[in-house]
DRENTORVEX-434050 format. One record per atom (N, C-alpha, C): residue in three letters; x, y, z. Coordinates in steps of 0.05 Angstrom, whole numbers, padded with zeros to 5 digits, always signed. Layout:
AlaXYZ;...
END
This chain:
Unk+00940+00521+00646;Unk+00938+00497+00630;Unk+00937+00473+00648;Unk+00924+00459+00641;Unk+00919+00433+00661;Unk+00934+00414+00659;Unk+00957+00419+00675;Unk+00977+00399+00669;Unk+00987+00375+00690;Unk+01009+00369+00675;Unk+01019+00343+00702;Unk+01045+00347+00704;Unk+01059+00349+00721;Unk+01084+00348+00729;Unk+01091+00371+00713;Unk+01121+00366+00715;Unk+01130+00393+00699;Unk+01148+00391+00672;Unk+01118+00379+00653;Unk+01125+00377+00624;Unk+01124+00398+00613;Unk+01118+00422+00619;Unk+01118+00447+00610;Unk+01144+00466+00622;Unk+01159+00449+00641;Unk+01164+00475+00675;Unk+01202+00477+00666;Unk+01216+00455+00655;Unk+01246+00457+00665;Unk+01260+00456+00641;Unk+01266+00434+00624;Unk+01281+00432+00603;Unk+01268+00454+00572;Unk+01242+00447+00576;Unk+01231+00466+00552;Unk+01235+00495+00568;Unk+01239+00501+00583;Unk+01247+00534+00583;Unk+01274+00544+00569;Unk+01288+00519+00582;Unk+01319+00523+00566;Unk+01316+00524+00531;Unk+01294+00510+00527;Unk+01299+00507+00489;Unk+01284+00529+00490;Unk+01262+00543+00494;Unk+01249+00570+00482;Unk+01270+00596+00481;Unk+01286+00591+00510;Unk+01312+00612+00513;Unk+01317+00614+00484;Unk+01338+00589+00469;Unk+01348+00586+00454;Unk+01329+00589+00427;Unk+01304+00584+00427;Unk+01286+00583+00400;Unk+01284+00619+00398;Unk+01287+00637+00423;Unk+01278+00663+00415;Unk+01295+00678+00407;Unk+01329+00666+00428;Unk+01353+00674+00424;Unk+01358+00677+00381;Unk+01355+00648+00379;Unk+01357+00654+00346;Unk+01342+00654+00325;Unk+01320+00676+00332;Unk+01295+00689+00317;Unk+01281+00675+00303;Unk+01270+00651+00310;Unk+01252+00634+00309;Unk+01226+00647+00311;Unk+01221+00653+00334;Unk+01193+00682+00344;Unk+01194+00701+00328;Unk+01201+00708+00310;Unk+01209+00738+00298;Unk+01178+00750+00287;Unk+01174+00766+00292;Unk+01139+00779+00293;Unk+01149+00793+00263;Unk+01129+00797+00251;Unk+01117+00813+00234;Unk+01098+00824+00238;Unk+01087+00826+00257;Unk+01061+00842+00252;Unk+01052+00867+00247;Unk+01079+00880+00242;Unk+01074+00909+00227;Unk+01069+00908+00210;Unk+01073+00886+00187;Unk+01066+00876+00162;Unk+01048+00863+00151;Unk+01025+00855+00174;Unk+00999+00845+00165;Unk+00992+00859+00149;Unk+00984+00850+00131;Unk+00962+00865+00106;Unk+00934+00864+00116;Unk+00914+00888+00102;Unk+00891+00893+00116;Unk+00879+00868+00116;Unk+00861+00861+00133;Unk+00840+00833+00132;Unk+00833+00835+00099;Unk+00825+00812+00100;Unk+00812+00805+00064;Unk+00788+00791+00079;Unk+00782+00765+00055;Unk+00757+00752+00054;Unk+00752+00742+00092;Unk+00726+00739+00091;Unk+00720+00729+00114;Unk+00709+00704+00123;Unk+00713+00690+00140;Unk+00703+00664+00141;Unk+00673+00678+00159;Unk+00675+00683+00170;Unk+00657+00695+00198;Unk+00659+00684+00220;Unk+00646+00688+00241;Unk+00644+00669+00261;Unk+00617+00667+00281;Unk+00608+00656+00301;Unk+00587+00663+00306;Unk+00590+00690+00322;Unk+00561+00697+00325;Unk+00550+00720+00346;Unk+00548+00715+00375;Unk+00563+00721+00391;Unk+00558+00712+00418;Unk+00547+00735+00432;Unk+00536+00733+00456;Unk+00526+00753+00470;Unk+00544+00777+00468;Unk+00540+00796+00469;Unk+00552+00830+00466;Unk+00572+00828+00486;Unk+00602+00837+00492;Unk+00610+00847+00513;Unk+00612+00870+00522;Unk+00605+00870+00546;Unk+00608+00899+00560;Unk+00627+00919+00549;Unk+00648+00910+00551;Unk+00670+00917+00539;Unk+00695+00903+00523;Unk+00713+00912+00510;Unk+00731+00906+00499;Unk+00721+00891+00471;Unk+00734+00873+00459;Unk+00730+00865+00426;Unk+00701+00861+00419;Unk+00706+00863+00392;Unk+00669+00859+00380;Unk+00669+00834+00377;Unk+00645+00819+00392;Unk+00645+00789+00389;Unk+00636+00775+00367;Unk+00627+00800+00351;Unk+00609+00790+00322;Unk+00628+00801+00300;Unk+00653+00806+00302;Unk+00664+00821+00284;Unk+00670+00791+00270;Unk+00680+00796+00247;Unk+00690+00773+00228;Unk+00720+00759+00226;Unk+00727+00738+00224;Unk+00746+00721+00222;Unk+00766+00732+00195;Unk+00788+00740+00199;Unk+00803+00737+00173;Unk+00814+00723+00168;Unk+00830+00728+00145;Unk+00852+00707+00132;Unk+00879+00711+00132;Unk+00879+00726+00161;Unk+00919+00734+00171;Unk+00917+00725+00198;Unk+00934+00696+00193;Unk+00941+00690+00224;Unk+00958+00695+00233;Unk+00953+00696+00261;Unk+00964+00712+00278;Unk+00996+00696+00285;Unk+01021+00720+00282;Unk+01047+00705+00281;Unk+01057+00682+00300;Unk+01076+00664+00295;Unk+01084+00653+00318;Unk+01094+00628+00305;Unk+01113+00614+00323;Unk+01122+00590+00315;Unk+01098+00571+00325;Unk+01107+00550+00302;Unk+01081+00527+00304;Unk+01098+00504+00289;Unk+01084+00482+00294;Unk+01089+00451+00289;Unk+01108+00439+00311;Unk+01136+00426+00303;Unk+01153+00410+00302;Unk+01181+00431+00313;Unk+01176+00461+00316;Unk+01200+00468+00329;Unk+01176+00483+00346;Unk+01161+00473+00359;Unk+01150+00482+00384;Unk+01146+00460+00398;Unk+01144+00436+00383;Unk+01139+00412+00397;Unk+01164+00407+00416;Unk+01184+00409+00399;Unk+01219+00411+00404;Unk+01226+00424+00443;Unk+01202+00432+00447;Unk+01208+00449+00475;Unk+01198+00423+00494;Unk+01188+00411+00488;Unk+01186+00388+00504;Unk+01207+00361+00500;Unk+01223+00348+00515;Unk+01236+00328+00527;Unk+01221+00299+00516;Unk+01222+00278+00515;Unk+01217+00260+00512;Unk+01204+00251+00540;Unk+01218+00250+00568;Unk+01215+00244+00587;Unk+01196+00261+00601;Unk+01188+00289+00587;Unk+01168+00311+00599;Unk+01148+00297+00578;Unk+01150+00281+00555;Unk+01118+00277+00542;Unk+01110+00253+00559;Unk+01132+00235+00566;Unk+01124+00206+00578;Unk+01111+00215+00614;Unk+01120+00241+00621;Unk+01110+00245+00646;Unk+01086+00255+00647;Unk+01081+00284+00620;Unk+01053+00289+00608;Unk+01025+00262+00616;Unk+01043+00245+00591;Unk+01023+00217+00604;Unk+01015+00209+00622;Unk+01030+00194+00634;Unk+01025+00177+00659;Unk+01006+00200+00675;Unk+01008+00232+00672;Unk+00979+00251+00693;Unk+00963+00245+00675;Unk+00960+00245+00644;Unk+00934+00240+00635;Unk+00923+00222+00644;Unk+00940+00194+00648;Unk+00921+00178+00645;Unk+00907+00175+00682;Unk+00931+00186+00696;Unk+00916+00192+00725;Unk+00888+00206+00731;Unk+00889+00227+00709;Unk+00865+00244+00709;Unk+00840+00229+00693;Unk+00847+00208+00681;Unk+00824+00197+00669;Unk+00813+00176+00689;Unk+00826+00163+00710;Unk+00819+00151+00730;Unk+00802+00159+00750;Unk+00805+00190+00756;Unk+00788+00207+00776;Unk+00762+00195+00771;Unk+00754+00193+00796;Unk+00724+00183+00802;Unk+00712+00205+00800;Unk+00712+00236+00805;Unk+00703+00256+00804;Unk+00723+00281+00785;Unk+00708+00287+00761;Unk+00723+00302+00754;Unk+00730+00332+00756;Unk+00713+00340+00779;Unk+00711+00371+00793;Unk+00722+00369+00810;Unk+00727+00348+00820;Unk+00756+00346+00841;Unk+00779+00339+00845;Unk+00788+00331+00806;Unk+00807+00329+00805;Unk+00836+00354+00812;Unk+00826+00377+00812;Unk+00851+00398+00825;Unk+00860+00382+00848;Unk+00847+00375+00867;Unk+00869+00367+00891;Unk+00866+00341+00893;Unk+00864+00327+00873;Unk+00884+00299+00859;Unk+00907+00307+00845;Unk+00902+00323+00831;Unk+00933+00334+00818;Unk+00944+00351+00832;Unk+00940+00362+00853;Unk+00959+00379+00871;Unk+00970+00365+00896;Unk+00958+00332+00901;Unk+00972+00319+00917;Unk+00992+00300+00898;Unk+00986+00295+00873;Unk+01008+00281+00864;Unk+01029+00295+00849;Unk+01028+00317+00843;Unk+01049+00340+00837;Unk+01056+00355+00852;Unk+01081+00362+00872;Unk+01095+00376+00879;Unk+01100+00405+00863;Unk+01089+00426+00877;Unk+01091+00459+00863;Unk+01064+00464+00850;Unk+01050+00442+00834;Unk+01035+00442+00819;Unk+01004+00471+00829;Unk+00998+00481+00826;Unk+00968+00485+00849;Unk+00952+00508+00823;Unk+00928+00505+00828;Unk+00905+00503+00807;Unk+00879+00520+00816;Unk+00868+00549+00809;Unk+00855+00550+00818;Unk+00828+00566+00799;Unk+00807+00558+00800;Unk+00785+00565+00767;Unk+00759+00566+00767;Unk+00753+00574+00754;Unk+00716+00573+00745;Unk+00719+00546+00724;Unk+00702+00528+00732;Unk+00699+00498+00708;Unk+00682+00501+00694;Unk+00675+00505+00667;Unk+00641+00510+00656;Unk+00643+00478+00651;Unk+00612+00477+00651;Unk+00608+00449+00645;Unk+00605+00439+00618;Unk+00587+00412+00616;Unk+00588+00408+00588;Unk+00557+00405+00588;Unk+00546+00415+00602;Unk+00514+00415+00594;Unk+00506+00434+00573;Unk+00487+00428+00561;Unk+00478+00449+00534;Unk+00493+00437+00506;Unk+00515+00423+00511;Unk+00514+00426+00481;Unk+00541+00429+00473;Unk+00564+00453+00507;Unk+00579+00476+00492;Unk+00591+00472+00462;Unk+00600+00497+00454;Unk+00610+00489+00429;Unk+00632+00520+00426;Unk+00637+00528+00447;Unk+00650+00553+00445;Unk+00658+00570+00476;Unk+00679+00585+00481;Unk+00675+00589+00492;Unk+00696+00620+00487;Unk+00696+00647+00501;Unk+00710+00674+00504;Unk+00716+00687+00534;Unk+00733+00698+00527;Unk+00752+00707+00552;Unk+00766+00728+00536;Unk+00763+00755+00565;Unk+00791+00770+00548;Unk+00802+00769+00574;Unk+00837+00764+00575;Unk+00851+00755+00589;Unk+00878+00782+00593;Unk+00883+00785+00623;Unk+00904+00802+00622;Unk+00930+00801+00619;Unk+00940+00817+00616;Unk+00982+00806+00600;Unk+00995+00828+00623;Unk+01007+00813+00636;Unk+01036+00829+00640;Unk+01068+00819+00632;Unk+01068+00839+00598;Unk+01094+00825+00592;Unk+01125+00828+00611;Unk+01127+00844+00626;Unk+01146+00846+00642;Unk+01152+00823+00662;Unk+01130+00807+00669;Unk+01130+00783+00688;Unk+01143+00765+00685;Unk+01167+00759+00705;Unk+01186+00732+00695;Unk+01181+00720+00720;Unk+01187+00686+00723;Unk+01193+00668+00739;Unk+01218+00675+00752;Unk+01218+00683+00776;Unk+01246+00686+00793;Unk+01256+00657+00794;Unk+01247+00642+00799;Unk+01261+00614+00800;Unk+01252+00599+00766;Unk+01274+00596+00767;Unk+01281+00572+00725;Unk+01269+00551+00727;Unk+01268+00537+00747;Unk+01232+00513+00743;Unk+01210+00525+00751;Unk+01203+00556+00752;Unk+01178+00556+00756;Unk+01156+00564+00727;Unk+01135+00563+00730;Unk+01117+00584+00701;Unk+01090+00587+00724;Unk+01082+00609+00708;Unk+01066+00614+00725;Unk+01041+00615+00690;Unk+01019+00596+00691;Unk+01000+00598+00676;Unk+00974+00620+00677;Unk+00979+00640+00674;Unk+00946+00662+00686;Unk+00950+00689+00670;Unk+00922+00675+00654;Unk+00898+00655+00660;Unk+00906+00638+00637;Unk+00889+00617+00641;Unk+00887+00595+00623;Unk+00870+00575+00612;Unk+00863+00588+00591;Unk+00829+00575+00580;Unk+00828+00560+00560;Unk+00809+00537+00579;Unk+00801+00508+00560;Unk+00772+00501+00560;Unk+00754+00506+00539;Unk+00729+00502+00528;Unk+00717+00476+00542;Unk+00699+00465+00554;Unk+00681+00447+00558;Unk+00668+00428+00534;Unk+00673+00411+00542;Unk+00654+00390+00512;Unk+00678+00382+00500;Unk+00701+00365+00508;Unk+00724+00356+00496;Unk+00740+00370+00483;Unk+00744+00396+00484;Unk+00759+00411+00459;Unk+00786+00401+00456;Unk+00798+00407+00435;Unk+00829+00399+00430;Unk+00848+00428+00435;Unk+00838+00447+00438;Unk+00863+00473+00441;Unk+00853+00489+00466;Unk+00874+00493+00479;Unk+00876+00507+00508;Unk+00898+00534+00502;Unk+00878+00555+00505;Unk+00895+00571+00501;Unk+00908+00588+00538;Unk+00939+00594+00528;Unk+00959+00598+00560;Unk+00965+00619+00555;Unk+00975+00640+00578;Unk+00979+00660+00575;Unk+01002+00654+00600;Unk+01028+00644+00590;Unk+01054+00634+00611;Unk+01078+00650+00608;Unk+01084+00659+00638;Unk+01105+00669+00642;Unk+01125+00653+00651;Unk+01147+00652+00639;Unk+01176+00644+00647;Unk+01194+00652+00656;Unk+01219+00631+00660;Unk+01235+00652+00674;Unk+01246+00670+00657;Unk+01249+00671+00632;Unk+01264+00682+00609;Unk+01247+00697+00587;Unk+01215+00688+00596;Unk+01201+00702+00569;Unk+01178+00709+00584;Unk+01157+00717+00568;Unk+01132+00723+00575;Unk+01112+00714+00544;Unk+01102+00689+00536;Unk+01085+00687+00514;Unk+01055+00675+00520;Unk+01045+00673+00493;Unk+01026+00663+00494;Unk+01018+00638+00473;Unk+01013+00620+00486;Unk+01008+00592+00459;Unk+00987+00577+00469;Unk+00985+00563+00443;Unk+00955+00539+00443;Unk+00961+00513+00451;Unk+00962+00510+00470;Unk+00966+00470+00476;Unk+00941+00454+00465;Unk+00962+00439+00447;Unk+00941+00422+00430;Unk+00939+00384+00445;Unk+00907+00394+00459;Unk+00902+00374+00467;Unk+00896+00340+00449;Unk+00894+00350+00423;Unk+00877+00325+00406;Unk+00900+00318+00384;Unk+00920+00329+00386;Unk+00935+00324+00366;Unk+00976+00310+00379;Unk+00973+00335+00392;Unk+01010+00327+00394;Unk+01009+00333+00424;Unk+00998+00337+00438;Unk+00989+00340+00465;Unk+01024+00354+00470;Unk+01024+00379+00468;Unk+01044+00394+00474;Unk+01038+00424+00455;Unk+01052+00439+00454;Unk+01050+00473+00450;Unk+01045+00463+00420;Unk+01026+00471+00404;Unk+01014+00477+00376;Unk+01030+00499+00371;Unk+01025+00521+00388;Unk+01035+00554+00375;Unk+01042+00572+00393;Unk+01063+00579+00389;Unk+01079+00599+00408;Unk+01078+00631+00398;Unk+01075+00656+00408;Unk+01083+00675+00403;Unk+01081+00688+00418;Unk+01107+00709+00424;Unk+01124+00730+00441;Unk+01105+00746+00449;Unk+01102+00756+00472;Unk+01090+00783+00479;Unk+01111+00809+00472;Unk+01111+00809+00445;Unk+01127+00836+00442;Unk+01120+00859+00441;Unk+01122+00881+00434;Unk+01105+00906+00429;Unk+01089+00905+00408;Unk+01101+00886+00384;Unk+01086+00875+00361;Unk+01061+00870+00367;Unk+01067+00855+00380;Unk+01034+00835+00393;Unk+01020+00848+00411;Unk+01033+00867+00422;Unk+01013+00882+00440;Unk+00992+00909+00431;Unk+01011+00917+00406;Unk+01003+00939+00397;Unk+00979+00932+00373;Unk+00982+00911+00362;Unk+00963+00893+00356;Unk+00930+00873+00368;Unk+00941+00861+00391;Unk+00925+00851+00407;Unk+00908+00857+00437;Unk+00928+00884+00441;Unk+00920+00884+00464;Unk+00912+00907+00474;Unk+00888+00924+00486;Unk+00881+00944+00497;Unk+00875+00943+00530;Unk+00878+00964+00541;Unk+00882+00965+00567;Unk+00884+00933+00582;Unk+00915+00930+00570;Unk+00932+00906+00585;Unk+00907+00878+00585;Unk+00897+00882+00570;Unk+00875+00849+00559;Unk+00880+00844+00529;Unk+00884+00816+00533;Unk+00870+00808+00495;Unk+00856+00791+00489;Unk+00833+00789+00475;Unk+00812+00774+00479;Unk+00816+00737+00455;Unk+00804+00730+00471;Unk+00806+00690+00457;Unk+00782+00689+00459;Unk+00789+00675+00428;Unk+00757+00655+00424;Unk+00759+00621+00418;Unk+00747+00605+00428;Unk+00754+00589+00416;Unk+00734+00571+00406;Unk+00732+00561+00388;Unk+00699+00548+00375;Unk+00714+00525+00358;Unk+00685+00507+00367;Unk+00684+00480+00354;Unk+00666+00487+00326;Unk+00692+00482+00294;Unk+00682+00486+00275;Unk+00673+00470+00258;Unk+00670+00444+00260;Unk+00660+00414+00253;Unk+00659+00392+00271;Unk+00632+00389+00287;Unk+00625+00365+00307;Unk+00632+00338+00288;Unk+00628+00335+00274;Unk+00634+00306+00260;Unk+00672+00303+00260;Unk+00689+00321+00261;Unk+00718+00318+00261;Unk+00725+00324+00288;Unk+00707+00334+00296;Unk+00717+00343+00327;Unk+00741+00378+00327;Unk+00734+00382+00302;Unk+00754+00412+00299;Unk+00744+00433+00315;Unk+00770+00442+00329;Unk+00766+00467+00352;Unk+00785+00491+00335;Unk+00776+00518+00332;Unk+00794+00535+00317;Unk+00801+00559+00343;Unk+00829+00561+00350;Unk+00827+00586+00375;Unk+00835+00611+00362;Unk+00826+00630+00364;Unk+00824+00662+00351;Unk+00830+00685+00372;Unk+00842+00697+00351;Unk+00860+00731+00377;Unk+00845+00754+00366;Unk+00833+00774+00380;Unk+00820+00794+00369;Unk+00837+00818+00358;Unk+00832+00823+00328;Unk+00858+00848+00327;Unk+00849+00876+00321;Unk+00859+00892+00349;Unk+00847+00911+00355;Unk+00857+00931+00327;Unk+00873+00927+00311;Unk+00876+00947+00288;Unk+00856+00942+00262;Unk+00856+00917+00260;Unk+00831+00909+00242;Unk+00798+00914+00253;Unk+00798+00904+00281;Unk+00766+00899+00289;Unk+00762+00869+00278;Unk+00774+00857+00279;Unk+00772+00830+00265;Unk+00778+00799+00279;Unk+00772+00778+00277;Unk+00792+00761+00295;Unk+00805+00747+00269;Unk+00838+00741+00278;Unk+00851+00730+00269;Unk+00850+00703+00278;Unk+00856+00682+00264;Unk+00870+00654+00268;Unk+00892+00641+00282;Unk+00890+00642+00307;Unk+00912+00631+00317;Unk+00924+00601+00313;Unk+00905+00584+00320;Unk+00909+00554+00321;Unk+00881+00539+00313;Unk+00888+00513+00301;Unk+00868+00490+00295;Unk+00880+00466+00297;Unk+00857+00446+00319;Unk+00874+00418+00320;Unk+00834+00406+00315;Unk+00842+00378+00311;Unk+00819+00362+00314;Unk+00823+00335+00317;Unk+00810+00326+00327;Unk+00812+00295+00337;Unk+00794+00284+00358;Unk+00793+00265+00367;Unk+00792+00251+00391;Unk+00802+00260+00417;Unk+00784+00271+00443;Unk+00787+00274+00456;Unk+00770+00269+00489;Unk+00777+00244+00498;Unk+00747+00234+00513;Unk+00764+00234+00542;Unk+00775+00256+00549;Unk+00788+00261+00582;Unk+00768+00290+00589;Unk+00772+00312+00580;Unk+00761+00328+00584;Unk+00734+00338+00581;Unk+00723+00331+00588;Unk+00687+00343+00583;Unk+00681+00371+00600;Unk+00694+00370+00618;Unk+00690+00406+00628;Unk+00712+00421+00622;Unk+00707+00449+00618;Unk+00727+00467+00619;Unk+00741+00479+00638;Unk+00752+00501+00633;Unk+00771+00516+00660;Unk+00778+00554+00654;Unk+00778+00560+00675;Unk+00796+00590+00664;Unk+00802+00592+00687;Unk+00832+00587+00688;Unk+00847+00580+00712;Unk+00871+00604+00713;Unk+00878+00607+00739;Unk+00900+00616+00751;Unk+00922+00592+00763;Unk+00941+00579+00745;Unk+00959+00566+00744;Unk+00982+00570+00755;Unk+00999+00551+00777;Unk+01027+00552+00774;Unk+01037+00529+00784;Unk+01063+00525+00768;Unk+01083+00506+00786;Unk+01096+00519+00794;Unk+01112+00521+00818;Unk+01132+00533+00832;Unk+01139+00521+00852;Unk+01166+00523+00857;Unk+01185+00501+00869;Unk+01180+00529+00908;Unk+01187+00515+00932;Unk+01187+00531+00951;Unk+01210+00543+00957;Unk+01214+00556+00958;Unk+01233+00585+00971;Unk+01248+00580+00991;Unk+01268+00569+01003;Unk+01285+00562+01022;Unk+01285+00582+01049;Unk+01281+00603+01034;Unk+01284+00625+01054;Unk+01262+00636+01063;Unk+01246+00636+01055;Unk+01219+00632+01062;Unk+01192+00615+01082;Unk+01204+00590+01061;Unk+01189+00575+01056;Unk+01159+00569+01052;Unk+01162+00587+01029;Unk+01133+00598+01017;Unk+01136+00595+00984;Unk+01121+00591+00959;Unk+01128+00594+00943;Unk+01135+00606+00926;Unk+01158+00609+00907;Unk+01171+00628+00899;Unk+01155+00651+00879;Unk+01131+00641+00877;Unk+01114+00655+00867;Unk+01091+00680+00884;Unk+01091+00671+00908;Unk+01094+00695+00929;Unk+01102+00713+00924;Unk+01127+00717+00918;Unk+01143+00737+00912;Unk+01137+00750+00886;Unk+01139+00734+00870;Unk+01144+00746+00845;Unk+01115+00758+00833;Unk+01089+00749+00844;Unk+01069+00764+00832;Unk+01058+00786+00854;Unk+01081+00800+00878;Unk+01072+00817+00891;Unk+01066+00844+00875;Unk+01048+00854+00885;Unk+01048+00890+00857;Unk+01029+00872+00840;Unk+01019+00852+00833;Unk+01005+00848+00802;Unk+00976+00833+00814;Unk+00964+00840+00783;Unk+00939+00825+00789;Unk+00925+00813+00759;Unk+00922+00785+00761;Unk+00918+00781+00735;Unk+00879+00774+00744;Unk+00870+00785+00714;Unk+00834+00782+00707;Unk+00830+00761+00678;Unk+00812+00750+00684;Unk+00794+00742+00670;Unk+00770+00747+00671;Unk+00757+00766+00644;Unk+00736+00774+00650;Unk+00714+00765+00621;Unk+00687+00773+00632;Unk+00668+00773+00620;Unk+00674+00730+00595;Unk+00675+00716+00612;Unk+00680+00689+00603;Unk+00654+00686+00600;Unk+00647+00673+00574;Unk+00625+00673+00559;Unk+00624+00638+00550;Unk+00609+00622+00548;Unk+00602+00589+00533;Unk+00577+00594+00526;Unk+00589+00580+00500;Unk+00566+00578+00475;Unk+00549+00556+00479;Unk+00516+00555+00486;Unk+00510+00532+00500;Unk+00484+00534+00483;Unk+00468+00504+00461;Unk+00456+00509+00451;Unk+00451+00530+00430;Unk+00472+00542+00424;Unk+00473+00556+00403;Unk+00472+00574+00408;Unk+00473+00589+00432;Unk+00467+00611+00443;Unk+00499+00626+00469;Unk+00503+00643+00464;Unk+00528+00655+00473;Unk+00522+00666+00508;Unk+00534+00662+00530;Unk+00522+00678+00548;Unk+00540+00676+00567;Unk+00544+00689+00582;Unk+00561+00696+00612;Unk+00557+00671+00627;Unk+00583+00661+00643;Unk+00583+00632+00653;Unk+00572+00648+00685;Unk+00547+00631+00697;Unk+00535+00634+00723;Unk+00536+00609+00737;Unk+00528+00603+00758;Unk+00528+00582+00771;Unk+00514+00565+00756;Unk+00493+00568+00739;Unk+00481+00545+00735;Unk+00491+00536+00708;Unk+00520+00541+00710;Unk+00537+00523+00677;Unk+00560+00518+00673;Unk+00565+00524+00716;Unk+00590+00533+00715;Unk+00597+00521+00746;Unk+00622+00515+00758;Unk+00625+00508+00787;Unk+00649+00539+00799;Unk+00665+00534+00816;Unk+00691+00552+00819;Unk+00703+00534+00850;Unk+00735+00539+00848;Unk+00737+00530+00866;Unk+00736+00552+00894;Unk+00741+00551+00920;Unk+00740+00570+00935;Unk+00748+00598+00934;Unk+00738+00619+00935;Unk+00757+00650+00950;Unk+00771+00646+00965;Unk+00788+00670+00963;Unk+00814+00673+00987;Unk+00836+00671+00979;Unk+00845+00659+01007;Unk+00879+00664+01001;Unk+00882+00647+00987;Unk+00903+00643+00966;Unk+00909+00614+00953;Unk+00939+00611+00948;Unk+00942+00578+00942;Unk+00975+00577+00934;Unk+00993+00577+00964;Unk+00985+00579+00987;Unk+01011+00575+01006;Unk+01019+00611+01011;Unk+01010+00633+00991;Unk+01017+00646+00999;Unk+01000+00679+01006;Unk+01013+00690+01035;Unk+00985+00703+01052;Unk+00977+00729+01033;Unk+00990+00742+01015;Unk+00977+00763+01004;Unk+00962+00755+00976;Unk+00964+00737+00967;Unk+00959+00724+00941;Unk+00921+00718+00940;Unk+00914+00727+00930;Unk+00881+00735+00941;Unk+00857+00721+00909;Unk+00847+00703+00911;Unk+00822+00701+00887;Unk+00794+00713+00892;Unk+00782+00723+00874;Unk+00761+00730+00874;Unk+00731+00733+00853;Unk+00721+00733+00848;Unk+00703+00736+00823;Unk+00689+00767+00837;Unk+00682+00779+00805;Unk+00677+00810+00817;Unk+00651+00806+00798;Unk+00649+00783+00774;Unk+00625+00777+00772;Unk+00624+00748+00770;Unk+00606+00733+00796;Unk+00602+00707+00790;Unk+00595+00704+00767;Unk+00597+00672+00754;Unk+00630+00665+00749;Unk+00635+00672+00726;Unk+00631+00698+00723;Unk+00649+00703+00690;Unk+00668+00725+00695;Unk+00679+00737+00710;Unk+00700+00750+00714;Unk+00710+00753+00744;Unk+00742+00730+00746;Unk+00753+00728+00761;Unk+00779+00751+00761;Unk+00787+00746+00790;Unk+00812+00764+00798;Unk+00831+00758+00811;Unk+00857+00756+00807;Unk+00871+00741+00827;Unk+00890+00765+00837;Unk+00891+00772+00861;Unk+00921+00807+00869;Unk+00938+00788+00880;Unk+00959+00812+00886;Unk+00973+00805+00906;Unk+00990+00840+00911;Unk+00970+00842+00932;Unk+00976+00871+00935;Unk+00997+00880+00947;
END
């Protein structure tokens, strides 16, 4: 998630503790009832593998806390800090180089992604993204965001896939509306046994009225064949014109080390983003260089085993740490 400082990173960990502690998150998703009527959605190019990209939209959204006790995870002083990076990032003379504008004025912060652009039109964009729910933050100000996808062409919802030090979920940061977490929900077995096949679950997210500026983000559900409803924001949004599907973290450095504490903690793992697809002219297709930038291969983050890669330029990245 493209953030600033750490309005996401310290005090809101302590309130999610507490929002999960007293079943606020509480899943049902054994209890979805079969899909009903269908809105549809568009047809995007075929994927190689995993969800059907043409399957249909239902009318069971997908569980999770939303509004005013998700907003609640943010501080007053983490929204006023939120700000002051927006409005830093709207100042950038270059907006493909804003990562190391925000990684010199944020401490821990560091950012690394495929950007689709905003040429064509976009109006959409897909990713199926990998989960490891076992993944915690060894250190309590850190999160580690990966991956984390935000549509090109102003969209209002960024969908995160953030590990904590206390949880492991997934939510929609709503850029156009309350500029903080829209929708939270647990990576539980609920959700996994629902959403997720060989450790991926696939996002969509599409702009469903250019005149309101409405962005709708959708979870594929592997028991239906269907996509569910995760989140909808709309509004005004004139900071972001390119997108991202980033490998995110803040993390504070390691004393003992002095490396970041995230070094450590994603040794053994490897998170993917694959087959990332923008809807450009009306037409669905695999992000390539010519719609798309990336920042460098290699080592990244400060630390020596921690490795990026694309295994297909630029629509499916890899980040190890073997």
């Amino acid at each position: 998630m493209r953030a600033f400082g750490h309005h996401r990173a310290t005090k809101r960990q302590a309130g999610l503790a507490a929002t999960i502690a007293a079943g606020a998150l509480t899943f049902c998703l054994a209890t979805i009832p079969a899909a009903g009527a269908s809105s549809g959605t568009p047809s995007p190019h075929p994927a190689a593998t995993g969800p059907n990209l043409s399957a249909p939209v239902s009318s069971h959204p997908v569980p999770g806390i939303t509004g005013r006790a998700a907003a609640k995870l943010l501080t007053p002083a983490q929204r006023a800090q939120f700000r002051s990076r927006h409005a830093l990032w709207r100042s950038a003379p270059t907006r493909h180089n804003t990562p190391s504008m925000v990684h010199a004025a944020d401490d821990g912060h560091q950012f690394w992604a495929v950007y689709p652009t905003a040429d064509g039109g976009p109006t959409g964009v897909y990713a199926t993204h990998s989960v490891l729910p076992n993944l915690r933050a060894s250190n309590s100000s850190d999160v580690i965001y990966a991956p984390t996808l935000y549509p090109s062409g102003n969209a209002c919802i960024e969908d995160t896939t953030a590990y904590l030090h206390d949880s492991a979920v997934i939510w929609a940061w709503d850029w156009c509306q309350s500029q903080t977490v829209g929708k939270l929900t647990v990576m539980d077995s609920a959700f996994q046994a629902t959403y997720v096949r060989n450790g991926a679950y696939g996002v969509m997210i599409n702009k469903t009225d250019a005149a309101t500026n409405t962005w709708q983000m959708l979870l594929y559900n592997f028991t239906t064949s269907q996509w569910d409803p995760y989140f909808t924001s709309q509004g005004p949004n004139g900071v972001y014109d390119f997108g991202w599907d980033a490998f995110e973290v803040y993390s504070a450095t390691d004393p003992s080390t002095g490396r970041p504490y995230i070094c450590a903690d994603t040794a053994g793992r490897s998170f993917t983003a694959s087959n990332i697809q923008q809807r450009e002219n009306g037409t669905w297709k695999p992000l390539t260089g010519s719609d798309s930038t990336t920042d460098p291969t290699g080592t990244i983050f400060g630390c020596p085993n921690l490795h990026a890669t694309f295994t297909t330029p630029n629509s499916t990245w890899r980040v190890s740490n073997p």
